[in-house]
BASE-682446 format. One line per field, with one value per residue (C-alpha): residue number from 1; residue in one letter; x, z, y. Coordinates in Angstrom, 2 decimals. Layout:
k: NUM,...
r: A,...
east: X,...
up: Z,...
north: Y,...
//
This chain:
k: 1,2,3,4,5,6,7,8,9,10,11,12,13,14,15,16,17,18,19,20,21,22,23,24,25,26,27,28,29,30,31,32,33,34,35,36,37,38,39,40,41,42,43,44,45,46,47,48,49,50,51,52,53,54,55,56,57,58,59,60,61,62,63,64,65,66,67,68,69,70,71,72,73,74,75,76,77,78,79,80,81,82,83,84,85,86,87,88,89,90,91,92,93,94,95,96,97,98,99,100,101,102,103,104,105,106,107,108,109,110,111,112,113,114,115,116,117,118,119,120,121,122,123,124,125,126,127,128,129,130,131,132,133,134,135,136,137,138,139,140,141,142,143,144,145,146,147,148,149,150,151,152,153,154,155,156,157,158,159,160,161,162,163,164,165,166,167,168,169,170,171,172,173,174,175,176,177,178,179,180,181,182,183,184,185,186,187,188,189,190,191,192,193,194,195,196,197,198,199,200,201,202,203,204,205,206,207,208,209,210,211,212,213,214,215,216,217,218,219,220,221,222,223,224,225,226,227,228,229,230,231,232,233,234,235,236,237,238,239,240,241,242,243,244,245,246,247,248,249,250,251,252,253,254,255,256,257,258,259,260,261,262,263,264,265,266,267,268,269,270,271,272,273,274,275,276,277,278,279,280,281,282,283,284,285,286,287,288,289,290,291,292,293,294,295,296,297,298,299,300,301,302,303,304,305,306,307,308,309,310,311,312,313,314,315,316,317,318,319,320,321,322,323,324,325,326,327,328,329,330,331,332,333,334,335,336,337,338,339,340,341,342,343,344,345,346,347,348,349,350,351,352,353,354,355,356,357,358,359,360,361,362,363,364,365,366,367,368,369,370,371,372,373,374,375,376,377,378,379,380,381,382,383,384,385,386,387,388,389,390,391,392,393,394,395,396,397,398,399,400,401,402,403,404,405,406,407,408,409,410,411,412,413,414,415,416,417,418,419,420,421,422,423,424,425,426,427,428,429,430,431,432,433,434,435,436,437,438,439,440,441,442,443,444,445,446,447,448,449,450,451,452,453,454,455,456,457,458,459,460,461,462,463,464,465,466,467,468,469,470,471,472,473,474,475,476,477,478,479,480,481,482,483,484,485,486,487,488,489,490,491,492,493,494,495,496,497,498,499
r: X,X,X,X,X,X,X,X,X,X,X,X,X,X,X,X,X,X,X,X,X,X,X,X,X,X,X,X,X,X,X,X,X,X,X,X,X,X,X,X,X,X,X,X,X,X,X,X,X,X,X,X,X,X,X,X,X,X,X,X,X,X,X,X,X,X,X,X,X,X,X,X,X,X,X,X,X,X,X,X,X,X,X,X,X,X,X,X,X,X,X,X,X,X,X,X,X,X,X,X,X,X,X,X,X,X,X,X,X,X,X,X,X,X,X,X,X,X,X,X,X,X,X,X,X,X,X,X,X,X,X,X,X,X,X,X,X,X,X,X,X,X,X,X,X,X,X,X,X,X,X,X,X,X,X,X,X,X,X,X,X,X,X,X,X,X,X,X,X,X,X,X,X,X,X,X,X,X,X,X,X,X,X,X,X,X,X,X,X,X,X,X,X,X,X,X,X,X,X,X,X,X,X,X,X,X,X,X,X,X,X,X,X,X,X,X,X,X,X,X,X,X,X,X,X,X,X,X,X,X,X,X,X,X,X,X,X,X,X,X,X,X,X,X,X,X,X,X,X,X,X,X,X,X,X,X,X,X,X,X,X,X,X,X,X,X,X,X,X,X,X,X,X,X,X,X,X,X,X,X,X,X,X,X,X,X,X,X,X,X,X,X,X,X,X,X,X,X,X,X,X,X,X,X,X,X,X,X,X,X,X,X,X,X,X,X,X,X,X,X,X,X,X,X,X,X,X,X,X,X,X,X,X,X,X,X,X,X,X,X,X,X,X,X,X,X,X,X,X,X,X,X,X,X,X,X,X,X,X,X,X,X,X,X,X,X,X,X,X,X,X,X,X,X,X,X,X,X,X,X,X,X,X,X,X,X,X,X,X,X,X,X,X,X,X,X,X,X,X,X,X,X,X,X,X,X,X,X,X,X,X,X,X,X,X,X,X,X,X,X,X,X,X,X,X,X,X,X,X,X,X,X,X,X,X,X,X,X,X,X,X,X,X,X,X,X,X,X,X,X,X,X,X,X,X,X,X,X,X,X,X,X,X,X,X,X,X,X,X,X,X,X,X,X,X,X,X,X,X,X,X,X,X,X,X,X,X,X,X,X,X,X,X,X,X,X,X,X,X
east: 61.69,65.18,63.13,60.53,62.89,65.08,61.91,61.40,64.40,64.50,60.92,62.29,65.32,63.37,60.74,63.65,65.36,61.91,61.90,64.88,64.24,60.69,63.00,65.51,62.93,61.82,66.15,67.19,71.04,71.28,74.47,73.00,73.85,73.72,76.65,77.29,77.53,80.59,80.04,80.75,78.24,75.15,73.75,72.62,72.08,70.28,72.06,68.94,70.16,67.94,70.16,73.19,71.56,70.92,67.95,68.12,66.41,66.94,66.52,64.90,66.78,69.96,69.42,72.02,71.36,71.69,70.85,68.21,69.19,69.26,69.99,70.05,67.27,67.40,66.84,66.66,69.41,71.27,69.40,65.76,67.11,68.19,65.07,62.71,64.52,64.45,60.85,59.83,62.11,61.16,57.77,59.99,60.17,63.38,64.89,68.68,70.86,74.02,76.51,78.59,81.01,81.57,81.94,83.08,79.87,77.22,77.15,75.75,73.86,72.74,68.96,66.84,62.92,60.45,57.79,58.46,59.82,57.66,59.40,57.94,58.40,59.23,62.50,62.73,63.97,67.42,67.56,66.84,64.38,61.58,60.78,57.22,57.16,54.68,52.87,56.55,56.44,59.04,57.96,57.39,59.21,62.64,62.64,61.93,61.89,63.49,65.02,67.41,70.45,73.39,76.62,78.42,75.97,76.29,78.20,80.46,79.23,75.44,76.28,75.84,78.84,81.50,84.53,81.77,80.90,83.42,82.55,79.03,79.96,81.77,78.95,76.17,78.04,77.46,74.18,71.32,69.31,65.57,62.33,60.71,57.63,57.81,54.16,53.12,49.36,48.48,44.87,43.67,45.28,43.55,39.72,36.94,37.26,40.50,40.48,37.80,40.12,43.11,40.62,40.28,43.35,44.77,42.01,42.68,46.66,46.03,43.33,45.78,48.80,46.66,46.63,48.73,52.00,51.40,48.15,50.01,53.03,50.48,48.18,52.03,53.35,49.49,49.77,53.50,52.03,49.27,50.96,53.37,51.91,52.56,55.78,59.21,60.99,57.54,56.76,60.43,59.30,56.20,58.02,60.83,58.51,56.29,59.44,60.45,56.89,55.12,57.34,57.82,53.86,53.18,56.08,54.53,51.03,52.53,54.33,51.86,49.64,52.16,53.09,49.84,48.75,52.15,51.39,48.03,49.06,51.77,49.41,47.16,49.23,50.99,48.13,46.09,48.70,47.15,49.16,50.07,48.59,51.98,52.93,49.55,50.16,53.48,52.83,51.09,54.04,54.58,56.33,58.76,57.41,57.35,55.83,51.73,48.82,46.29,45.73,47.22,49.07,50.19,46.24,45.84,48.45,47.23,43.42,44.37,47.07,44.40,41.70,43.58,44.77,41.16,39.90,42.94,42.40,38.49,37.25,37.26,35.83,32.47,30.18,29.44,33.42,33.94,31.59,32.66,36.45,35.70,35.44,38.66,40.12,38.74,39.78,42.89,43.12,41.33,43.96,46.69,44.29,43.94,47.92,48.25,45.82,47.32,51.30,50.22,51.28,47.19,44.09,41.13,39.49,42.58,42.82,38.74,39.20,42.16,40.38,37.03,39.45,41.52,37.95,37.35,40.80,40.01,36.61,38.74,41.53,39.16,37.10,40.49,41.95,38.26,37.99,37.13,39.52,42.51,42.89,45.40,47.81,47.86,48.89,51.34,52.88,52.73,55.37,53.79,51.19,55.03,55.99,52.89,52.58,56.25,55.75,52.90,54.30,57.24,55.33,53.53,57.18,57.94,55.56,54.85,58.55,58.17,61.62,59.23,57.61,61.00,62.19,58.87,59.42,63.09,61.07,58.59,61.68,63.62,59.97,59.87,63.19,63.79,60.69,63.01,64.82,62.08,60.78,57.06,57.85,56.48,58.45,58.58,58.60,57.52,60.67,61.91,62.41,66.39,65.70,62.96,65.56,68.68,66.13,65.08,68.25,69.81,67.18,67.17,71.29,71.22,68.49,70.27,73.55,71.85,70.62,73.50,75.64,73.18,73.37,77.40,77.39,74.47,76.64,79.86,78.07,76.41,74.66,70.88,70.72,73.54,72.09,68.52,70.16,72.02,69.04,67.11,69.39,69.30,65.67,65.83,68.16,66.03,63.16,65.47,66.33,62.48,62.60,65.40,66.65,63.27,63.71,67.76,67.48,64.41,66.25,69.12,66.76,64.89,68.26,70.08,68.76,65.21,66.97
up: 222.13,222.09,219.87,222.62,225.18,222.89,222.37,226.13,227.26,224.65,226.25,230.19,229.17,227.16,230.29,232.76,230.19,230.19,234.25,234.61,231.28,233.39,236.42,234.80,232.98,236.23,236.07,232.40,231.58,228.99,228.64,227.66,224.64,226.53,225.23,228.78,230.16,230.26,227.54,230.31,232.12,232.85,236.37,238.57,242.12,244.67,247.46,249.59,252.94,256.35,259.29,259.10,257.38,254.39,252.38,252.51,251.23,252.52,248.96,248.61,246.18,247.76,251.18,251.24,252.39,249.38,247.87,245.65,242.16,239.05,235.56,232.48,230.29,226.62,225.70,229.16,230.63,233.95,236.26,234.52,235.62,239.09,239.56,238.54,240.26,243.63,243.17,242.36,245.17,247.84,246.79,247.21,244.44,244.08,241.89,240.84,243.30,241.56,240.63,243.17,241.36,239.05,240.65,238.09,235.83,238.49,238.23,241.84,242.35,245.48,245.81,247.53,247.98,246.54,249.66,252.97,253.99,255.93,258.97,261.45,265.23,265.82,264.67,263.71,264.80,262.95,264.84,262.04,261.18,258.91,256.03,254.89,251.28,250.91,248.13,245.76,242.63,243.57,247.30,247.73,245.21,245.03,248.46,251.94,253.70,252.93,256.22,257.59,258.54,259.98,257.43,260.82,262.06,258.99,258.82,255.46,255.35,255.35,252.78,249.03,247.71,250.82,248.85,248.74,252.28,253.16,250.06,252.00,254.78,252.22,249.69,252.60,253.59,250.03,249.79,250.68,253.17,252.38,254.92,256.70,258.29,261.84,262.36,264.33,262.81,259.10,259.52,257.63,254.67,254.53,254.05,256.41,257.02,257.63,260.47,262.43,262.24,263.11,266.46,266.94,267.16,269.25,271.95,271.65,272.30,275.11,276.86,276.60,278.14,280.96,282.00,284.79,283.38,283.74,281.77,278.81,279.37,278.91,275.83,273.90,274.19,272.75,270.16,269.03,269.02,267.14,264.58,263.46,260.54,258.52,259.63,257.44,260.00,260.60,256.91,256.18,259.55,257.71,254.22,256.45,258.35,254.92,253.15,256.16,257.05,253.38,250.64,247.30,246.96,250.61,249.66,246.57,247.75,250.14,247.82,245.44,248.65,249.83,246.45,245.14,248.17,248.46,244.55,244.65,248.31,246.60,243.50,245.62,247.76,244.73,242.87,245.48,247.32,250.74,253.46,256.55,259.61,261.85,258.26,259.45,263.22,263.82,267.52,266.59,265.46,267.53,265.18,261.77,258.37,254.91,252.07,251.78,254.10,251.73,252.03,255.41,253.83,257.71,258.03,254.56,254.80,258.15,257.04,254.54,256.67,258.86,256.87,255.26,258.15,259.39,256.25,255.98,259.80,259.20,256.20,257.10,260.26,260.06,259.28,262.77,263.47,260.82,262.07,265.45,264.99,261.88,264.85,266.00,262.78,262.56,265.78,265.11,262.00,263.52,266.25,263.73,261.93,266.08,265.93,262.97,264.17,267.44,265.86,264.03,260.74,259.28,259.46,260.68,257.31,255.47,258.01,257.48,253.73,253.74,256.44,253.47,250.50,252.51,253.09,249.28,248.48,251.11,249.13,245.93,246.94,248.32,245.22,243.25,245.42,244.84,241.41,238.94,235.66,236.80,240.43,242.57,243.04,238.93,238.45,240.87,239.46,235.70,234.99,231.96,235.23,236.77,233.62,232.62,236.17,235.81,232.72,233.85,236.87,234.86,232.40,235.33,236.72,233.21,233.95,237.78,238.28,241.73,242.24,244.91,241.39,239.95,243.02,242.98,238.89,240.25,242.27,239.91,237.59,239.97,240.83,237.32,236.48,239.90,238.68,236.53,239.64,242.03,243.21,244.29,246.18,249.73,252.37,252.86,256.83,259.14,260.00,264.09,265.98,265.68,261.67,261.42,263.67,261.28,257.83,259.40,260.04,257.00,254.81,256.56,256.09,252.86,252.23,254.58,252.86,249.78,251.58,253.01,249.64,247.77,250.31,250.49,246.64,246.90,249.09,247.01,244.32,244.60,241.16,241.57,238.36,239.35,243.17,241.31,239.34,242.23,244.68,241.64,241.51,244.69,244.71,241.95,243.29,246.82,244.30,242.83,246.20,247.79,245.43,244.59,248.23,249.28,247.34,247.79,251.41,252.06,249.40,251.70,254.96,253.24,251.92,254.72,257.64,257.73,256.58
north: 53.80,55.59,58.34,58.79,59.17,61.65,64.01,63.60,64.76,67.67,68.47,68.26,70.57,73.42,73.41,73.59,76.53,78.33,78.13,79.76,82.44,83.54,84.09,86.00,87.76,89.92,90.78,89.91,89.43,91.71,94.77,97.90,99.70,103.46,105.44,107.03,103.73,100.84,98.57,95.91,97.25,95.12,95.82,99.34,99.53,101.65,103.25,104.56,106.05,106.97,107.97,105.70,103.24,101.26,99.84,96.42,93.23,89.99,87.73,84.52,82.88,83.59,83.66,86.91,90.23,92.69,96.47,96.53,96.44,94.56,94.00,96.68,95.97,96.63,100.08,101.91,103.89,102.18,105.33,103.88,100.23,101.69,103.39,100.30,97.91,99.83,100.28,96.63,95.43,97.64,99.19,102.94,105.54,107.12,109.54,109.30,112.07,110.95,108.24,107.01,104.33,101.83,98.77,95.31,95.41,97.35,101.17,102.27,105.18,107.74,107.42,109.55,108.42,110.47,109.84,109.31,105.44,103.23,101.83,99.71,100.43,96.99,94.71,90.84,88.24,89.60,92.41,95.21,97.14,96.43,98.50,97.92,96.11,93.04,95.92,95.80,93.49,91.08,90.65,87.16,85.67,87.15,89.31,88.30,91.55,94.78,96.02,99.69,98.25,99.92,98.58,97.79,95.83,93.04,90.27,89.96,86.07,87.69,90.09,88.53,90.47,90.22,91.48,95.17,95.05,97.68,99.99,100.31,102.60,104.91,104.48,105.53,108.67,110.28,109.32,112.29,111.11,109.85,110.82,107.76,107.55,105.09,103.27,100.79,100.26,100.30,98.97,102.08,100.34,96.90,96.42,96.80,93.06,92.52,95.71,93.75,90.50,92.69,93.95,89.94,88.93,91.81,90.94,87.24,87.75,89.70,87.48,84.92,87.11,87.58,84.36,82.89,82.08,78.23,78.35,80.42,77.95,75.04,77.26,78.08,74.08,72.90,75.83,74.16,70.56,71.72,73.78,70.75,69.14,72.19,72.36,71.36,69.12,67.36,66.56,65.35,63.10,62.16,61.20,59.38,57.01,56.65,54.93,52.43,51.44,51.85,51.69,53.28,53.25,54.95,57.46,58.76,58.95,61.26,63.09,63.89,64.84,67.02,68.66,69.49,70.91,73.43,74.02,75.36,77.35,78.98,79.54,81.59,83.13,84.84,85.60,87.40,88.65,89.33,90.70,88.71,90.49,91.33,93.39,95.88,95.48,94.46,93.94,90.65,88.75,85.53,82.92,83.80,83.94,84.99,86.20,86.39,85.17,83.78,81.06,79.19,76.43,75.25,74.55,73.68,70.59,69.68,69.58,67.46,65.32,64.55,64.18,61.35,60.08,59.61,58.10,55.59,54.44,54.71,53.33,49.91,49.79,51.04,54.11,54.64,54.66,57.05,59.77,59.27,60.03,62.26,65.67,64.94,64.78,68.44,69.23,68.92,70.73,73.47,73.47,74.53,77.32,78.36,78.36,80.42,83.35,83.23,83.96,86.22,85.44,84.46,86.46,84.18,84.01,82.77,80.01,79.43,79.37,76.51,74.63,74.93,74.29,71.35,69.52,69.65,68.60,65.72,64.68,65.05,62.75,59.87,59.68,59.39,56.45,54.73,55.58,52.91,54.28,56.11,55.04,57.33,54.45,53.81,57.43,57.18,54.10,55.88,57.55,59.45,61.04,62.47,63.99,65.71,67.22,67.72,69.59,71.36,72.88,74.25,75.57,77.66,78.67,80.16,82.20,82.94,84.15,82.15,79.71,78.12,76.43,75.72,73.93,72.09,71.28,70.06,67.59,66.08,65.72,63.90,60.79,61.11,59.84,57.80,55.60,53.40,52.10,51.48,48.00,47.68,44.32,44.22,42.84,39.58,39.87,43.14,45.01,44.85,47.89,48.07,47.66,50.32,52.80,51.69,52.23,55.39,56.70,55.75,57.00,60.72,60.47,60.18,63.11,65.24,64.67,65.76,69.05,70.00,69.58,71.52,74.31,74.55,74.60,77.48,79.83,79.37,82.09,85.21,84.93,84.44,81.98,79.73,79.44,78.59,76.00,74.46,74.13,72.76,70.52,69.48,69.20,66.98,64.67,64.61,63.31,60.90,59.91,59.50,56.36,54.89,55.55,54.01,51.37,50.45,50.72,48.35,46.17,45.80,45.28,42.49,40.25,40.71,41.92,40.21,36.90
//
């Protein structure tokens, strides 16, 4: 047994290695062996200037504002790295003006772009302007946005190399200045399709603006009920209330509900790499969001919340109950696809496709819980099921670059492991109000202690592998904590408070 578990834990620490190798493959850590450059040299950067200001990307592993840049890869000069890097990044092609300085280990250069910049008319929620980039390699999966932002205007705490903030003013002033091209429509860009859905969603924004203000006051408060299930704050509701009222059993069913459905989202979304509809018009943004449009995984999760839901609170009651709750179960769902179009932030087929996809995923997940041979709830229970999925999803992270898949890997990790502590004991009594409210809260403490330590850690470094590690391992110790805290907590309810 000790030799199973040995090759086990050799196989769990090459797939986590490999996870973070296929990140730091897009940026690899390697020192160049150019003669012109610093042997200590290992990174090059892109100064690109418009007016007085600064191409910048917002990252996603970070959570920093940065320049683009990167590492030196074997066998290409630091102006090749600069010039690749500022290119997968933002989606701009630059050519080297000159170099600016050394700075530590980064040589930065003056960029100029070789075409003219495309700059949105509009600004987010952040207050900068948006440079167009969801066409640029890494958008998605290590950028957010790339923005023009005026050096003043940022906040050292914002920036993800504070002790450089003040070089940027000093580094934009000998910097040529790059064209840019303002637009506020790019439907010429996107297919014959997507232009007509564009048309569609424009005229259904502005029917709805023309209502009285009471009837859009009523329309935006339904649209915000309606879009929760897809929502962060809801599902952490969802996996709170699942541990105090089901247990270690409801908790995972959830969880592997929850995790396959963001796993094949995020799948899709990087692999066809569809453009959210405020990127083309960026009038239509109503609500904050990232990264690509297809498919909705707000309506995804919520087709297949409710979908559940309706089956679990149906099945047992009667055909005739079934098909008679079975539209509002739809309903609902097809409120949050409504909610999506309506922000913005989903064209009307992506929303049609995940409510198509979250009705087969529906099908797929009652035929497993009624399966004869290798029921839901005896792969849940197995912890051989949590290590090959485990495995499985790492072995896609190696290779989708995505730290989305890592922190999802993290996850799997942490059930898999957190299975050796878990009790599958019922109550012995149904818990009071005051007990459910103490359970609640005591649970949700605990995972938001976990969140909050994992973040502090995160923004102590500005190096994109050590953040990835630390919110990996905070992810894995959340999964740890789904059971064991599940598990410890009702544990403690059942000796002493129930008796």
């Amino acid at each position: 047994m000790v030799g199973i578990q040995n090759v086990v834990v050799k196989m769990i620490l090459g797939v986590f290695l490999l996870c973070l190798s296929g990140i730091s493959s897009a940026n690899p850590v390697n020192v160049n062996n150019n003669e012109q450059a610093d042997k200590h040299v290992v990174g090059a950067v892109c100064v690109i200037r418009v007016g007085e200001k600064l191409v910048m990307l917002s990252e996603v592993i970070t959570k920093k504002i940065s320049l683009p840049g990167g590492y030196i890869e074997p066998n290409t000069t630091p102006e090749e790295s600069a010039i690749r890097e500022a290119l997968e990044e933002t989606g701009i092609k630059v050519e080297i003006a000159h170099l600016i300085q050394q700075r530590e280990r980064a040589l930065i250069y003056a960029c100029v772009a070789q075409d003219p910049i495309l700059v949105s008319t509009t600004k987010d929620s952040l207050g900068f302007a948006i440079v167009e980039s969801w066409f640029a390699e890494h958008f998605g999966k290590e950028v957010r946005r790339v923005y023009l932002i005026n050096p003043d205007e940022l906040k050292a705490s914002d920036y993800r190399f504070p002790n450089d903030k003040p070089l940027l003013k000093k580094w934009l002033a000998v910097t040529p200045e790059s064209a840019v091209d303002y637009y506020s429509d790019l439907s010429d860009r996107v297919n014959l399709l997507h232009q007509l859905e564009l048309q569609l969603i424009s005229q259904f924004q502005h029917w709805v603006k023309s209502w009285p203000q009471t009837q859009q006051s009523i329309f935006e408060t339904t649209i915000a009920v309606l879009n929760l299930p897809g929502e962060v704050g809801f599902i952490a509701f969802l996996l709170v209330v699942s541990a105090v009222m089901f247990g270690t059993k409801g908790v995972l069913r959830l969880s592997i509900i929850l995790l396959s459905v963001t796993f094949i989202s995020s799948v899709l979304k990087l692999s066809i790499g569809s453009p959210r509809p405020f990127y083309i018009v960026p009038a239509l943004k109503q609500a904050s969001a990232y990264g690509f449009s297809f498919p909705s995984g707000h309506t995804l999760i919520a087709t297949v919340l409710w979908g559940l839901a309706w089956y679990y609170l149906t099945h047992k009651r009667g055909l005739l109950v079934m098909f008679l709750l079975l539209p509002v179960a739809y309903f609902l769902a097809f409120g949050q696809a409504v909610a999506r179009v309506w922000y913005g932030v989903h064209f009307i087929t992506d929303t049609m496709a995940s409510l198509i996809l979250g009705t087969g995923m529906v099908a797929i997940y009652i035929a497993w819980l009624n399966a004869e041979n290798n029921a839901l709830d005896d792969c849940i229970m197995s912890k051989w099921f949590w290590l090959s999925l485990s495995l499985f999803v790492g072995f896609i992270a190696s290779f989708s670059h995505a730290p989305d898949h890592v922190y999802l890997f993290s996850v799997l990790l942490g059930i898999f492991l957190g299975l050796d502590y878990v009790s599958w004991e019922p109550l012995k009594r149904p818990l009071k109000v005051g007990q459910i409210i103490f359970t609640a809260g005591l649970f949700a403490l605990g995972a938001g202690v976990i969140a909050w330590v994992t973040n502090w850690f995160a923004c102590q470094s500005s190096v994109s592998l050590i953040v990835l590690s630390i919110r990996s391992l905070g992810c894995f110790l959340a999964g740890i904590w789904l059971l064991t805290g599940t598990t410890l907590i009702r544990k403690v309810i059942s000796t002493k408070l129930v008796a």
